[in-house]
N, C-alpha and C positions, 0 to 999 in steps of 0.2 A: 528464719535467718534471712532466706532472698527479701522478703517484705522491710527489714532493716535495713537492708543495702538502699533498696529503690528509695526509701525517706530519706536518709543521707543522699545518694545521688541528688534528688529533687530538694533538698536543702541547701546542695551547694551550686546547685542552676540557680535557683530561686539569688541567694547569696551573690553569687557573679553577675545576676542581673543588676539586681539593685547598684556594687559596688559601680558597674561599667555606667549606668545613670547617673548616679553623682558624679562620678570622672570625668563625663559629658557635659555637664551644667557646671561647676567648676572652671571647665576649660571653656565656656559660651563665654562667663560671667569673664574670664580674663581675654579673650580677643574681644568683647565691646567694649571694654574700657581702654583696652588699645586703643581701638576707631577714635574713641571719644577724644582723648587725649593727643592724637593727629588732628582731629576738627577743631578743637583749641586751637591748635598752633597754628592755624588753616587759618581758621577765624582772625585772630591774635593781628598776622601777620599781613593780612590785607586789609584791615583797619588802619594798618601805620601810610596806607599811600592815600596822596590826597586826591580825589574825585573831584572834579568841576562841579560845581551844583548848577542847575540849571531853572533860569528864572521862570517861575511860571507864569507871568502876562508876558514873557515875549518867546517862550521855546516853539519852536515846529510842531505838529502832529509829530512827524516822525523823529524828535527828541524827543517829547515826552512817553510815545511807545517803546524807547526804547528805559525807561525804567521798568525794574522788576513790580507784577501785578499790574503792570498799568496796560492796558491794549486799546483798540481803537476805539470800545465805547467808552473805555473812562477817558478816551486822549480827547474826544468829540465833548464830553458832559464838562471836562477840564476847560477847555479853551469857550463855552458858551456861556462858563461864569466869571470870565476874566471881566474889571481887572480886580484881581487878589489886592489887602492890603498886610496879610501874614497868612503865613503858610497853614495854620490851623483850620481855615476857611475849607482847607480839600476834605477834610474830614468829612464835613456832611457828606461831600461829593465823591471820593472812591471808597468808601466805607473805612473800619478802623485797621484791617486787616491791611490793608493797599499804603494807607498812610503811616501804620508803625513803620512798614517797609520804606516804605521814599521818603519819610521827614526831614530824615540828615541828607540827602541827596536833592532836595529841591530848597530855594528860596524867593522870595518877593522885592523885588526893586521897582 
């Protein structure tokens, strides 16, 4: 009979583990989709304001370091291929990562 108790006991830990796991991951899955759903809106609502774009054959080193990805060796390799006649030219020059980043933030005049 004790032998029976102690299976049960050790069924119903075993049981409360599991349960409190799923409860766990359940409750992850619904706070990241919170997050996610604040970043939208995050997102969303700083797209609506308009940003100066800033020309790349006449900006400063320190405009163009001040775009995101870009630092002083891309602002140095930027300004030693000027002049640009479109913006796709940066490509070769900060790689595709830097430039999906600044595309809509820079232009050529």
């Amino acid at each position: 009979m004790e032998k029976k108790n102690k299976f049960f006991l050790i069924l119903i830990v075993v049981i409360a583990i599991l349960l409190g796991i799923i409860l766990g991951l359940s409750f992850s899955d619904y706070k990241d989709k919170s997050i996610n759903q604040t970043q939208n809106v995050n997102i969303n609502t700083s797209s609506n304001s308009e940003i100066p774009k800033i020309n790349l054959n006449a900006a400063s080193q320190k405009e163009l370091e001040s775009l995101p990805e870009i630092g002083e060796v891309k602002t140095k390799r930027i300004i030693q291929h000027r002049p640009y006649t479109n913006i796709s030219q940066l490509l070769n020059i900060v790689g595709n990562k830097a430039y999906q980043t600044i595309k809509d933030r820079v232009e050529v005049k």
